[in-house]
C-alpha positions in Angstrom: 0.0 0.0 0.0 1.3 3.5 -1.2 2.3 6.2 1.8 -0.5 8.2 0.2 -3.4 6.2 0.0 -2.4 5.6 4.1 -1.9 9.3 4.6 -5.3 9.9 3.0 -7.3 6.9 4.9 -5.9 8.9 7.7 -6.6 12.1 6.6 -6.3 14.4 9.7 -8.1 17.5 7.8 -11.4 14.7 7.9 -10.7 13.8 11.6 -10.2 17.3 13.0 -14.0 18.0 11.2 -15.9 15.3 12.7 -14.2 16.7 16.2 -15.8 20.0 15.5 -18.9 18.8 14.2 -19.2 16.5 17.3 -18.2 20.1 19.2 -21.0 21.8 17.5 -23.5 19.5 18.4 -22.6 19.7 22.0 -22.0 23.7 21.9 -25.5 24.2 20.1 -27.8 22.0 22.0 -26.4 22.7 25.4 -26.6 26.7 23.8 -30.0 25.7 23.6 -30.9 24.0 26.8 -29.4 27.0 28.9 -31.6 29.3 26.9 -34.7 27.8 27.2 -34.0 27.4 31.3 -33.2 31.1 31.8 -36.6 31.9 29.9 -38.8 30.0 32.2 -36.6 30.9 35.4 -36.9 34.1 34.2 -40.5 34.3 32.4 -39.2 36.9 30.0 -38.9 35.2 26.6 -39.4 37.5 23.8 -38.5 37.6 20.3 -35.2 38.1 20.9 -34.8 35.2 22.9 -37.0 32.9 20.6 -34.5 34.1 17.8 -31.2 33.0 19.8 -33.3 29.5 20.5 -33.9 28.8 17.2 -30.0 29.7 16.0 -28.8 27.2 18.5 -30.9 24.6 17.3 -30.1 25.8 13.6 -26.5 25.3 14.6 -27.0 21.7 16.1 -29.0 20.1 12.8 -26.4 21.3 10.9 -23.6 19.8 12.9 -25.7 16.5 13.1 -25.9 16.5 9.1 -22.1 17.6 8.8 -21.6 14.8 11.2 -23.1 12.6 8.7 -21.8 13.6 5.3 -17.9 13.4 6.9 -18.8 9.8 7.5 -17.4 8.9 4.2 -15.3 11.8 3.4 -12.0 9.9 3.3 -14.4 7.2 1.3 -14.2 6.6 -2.5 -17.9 7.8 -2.7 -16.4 11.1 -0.8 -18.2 13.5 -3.4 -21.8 12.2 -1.8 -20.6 13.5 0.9 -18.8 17.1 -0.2 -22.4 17.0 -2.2 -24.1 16.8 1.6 -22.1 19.3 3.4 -23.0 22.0 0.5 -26.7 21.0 0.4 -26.3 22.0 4.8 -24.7 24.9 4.1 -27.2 26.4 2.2 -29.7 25.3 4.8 -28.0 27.1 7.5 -27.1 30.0 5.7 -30.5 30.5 4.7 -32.0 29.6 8.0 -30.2 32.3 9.4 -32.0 34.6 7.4 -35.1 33.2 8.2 -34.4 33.3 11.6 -32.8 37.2 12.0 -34.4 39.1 9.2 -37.6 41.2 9.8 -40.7 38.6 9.5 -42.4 41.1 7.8 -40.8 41.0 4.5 -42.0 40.1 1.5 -38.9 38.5 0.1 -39.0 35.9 3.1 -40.8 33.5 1.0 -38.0 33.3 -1.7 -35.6 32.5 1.5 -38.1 29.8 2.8 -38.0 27.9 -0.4 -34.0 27.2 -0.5 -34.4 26.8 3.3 -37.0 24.3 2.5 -35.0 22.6 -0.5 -31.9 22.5 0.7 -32.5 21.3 4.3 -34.6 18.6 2.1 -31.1 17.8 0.0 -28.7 18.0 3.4 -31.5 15.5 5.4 -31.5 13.0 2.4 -27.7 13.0 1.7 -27.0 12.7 5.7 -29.2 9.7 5.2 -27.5 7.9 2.1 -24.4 8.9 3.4 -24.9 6.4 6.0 -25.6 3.9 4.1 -22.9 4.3 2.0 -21.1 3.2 5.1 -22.0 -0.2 3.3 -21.0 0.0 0.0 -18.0 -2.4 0.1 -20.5 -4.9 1.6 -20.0 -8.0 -1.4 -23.1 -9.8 -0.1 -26.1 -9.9 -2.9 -29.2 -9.0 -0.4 -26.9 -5.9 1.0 -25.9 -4.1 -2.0 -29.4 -5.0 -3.8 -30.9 -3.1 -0.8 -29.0 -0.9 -0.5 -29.4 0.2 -4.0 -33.1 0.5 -3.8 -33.1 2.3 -0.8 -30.9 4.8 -1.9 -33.1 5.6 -5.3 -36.3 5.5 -2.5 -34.0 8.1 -0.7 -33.7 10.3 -4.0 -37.4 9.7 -4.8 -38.6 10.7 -1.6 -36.6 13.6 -2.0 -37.4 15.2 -5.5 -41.4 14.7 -4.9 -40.8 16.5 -1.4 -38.8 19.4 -3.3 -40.8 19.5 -6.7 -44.3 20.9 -4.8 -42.5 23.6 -2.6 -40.2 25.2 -5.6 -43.3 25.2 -7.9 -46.3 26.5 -5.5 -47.9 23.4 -5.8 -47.4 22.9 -9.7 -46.1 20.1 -9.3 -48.4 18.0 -9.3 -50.9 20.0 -9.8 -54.7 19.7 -8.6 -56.1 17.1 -10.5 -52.5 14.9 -10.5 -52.3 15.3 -6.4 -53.9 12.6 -5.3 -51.6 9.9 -7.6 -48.6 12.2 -6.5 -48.8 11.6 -3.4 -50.1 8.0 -3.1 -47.0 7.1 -5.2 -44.6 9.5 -2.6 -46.2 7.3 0.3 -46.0 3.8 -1.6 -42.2 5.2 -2.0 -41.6 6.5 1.7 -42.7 3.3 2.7 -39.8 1.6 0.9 -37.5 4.0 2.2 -38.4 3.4 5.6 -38.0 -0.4 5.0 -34.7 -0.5 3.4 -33.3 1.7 6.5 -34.4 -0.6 9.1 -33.8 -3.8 7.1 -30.7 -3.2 5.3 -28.4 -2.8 8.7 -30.6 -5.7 10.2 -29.2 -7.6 7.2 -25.9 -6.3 7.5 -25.1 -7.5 11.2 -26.3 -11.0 9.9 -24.6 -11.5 6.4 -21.3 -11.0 7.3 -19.3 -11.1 4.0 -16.5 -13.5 5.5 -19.5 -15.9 6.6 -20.7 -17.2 3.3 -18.6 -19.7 0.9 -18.9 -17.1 -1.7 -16.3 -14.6 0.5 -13.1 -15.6 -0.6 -11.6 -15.1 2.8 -13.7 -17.8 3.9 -12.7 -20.1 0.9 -9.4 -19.5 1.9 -9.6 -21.4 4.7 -12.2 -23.4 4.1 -11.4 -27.2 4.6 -8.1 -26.4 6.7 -8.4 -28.3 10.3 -5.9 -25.5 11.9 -5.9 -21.8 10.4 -2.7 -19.7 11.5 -3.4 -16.6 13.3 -1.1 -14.4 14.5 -1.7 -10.9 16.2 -0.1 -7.9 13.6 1.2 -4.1 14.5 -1.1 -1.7 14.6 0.3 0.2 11.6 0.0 -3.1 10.0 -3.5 -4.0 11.0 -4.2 -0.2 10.0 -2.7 0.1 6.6 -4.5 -3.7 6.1 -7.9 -1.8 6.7 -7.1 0.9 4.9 -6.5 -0.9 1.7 -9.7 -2.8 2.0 -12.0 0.1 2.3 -10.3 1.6 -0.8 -10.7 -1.3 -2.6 -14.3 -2.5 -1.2 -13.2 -5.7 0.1 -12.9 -7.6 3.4 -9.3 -7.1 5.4 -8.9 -10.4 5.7 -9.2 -11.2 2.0 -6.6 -8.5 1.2 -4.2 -9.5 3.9 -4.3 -13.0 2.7 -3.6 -11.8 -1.0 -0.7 -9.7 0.4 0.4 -12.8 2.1 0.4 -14.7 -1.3 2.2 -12.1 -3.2 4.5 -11.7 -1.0 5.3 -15.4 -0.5 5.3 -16.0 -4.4 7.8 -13.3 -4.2 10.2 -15.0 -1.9 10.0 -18.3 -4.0 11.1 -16.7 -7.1 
């Protein structure tokens, strides 16, 4: 495995941001906790105070979806995630317009909309982006499900975005009721790919099955050798298997190979 390919599975740039986003969370929702307190201790809660509430909260979904998106940023698929943390961005910037302009202004609805859309966007790519958590998985019923229930995911989201960025063109009064029975019959299917997906995941291990070739590795062998590694080792051994999708101990048996082929020649 190359130095950079470890430098980058290690990437502390990736690190340091799930640190703050974990900070943020903590920061925002404890912001808001103290908040709330001093208003009923205090019984003065104006709009002022409702204003400050509602940043605080702002500040903690979008830690929680930043959270999510960095999940897989040192992942092959990393541009789901970069995709995600843009999407949350928009949604807090334009939140915080929401939230501190005058209420009274006509242009608020304009704000609303990529408020609307793009907390839609960062929700949905939070949500695929841990799934995507999965996508080395080489088990049929995983990646099947997971397929489906990332389209569901995208579904779900383009029919939620379509009516609020139109006014309710889209669908339209006489389409509305089909509209949304399909969005439900969809939903529903996104609902049961996120519960049954990770059920299935913690079941189908992909060194459990004859198909794995880990497990055909050592299939039929009475005795297997195991032997405790470095870290660094063990590290640079996992590191290599999430950039190429496969199982550790797959590629640490293939190193062993090569390396033993190596030797004989």
């Amino acid at each position: 495995m190359s130095t950079e390919t470890a430098k980058h599975a290690r990437d502390p740039l990736v690190s340091g941001a799930r640190r703050g986003a974990i900070f943020g969370i903590i920061v925002s929702f404890s912001g808001a906790a103290v908040v709330g307190i001093i208003a009923l201790l205090g019984g003065d809660f104006g709009e002022t105070q409702g204003k400050i509430l509602l940043t605080t909260v702002l500040f903690g979904a979008f830690s929680i979806t930043a959270l999510c998106h960095l999940a897989i940023a040192d992942r092959a698929m990393r541009i789901v995630g970069v995709s995600g943390l843009l999407a949350s961005g928009v949604a807090l910037v334009s939140g915080l317009v929401l939230i501190w302009r005058d209420w009274a202004d006509s242009d608020l609805e304009v704000w609303f909309k990529v408020f609307a859309a793009a907390g839609i966007l960062a929700v949905s790519f939070a949500h695929a982006n841990l799934f995507l958590l999965l996508a080395g998985r080489r088990r049929a019923a995983i990646r099947w499900g997971l397929a489906a229930t990332l389209v569901a995911i995208a579904v779900v989201a383009v029919m939620l975005i379509l009516p609020i960025l139109t006014d309710g063109g889209i669908p339209g009064e006489d389409a509305a009721d089909v509209y949304w029975r399909v969005f439900g019959v969809i939903a529903i299917l996104d609902v049961l790919g996120t519960v049954v997906v990770p059920v299935l995941a913690l079941f189908l291990r992909d060194g459990a099955g004859p198909a794995t070739p880990a497990a055909q590795e050592t299939e039929g062998v009475a005795a297997p050798l195991r032997r405790h590694v470095p870290a660094d080792l063990a590290e640079a051994v996992r590191s290599r298997a999430a950039q190429q999708g496969s199982d550790p101990e797959a590629v640490a048996l293939d190193a062993l190979r090569r390396g033993l082929a190596g030797d004989d020649s």
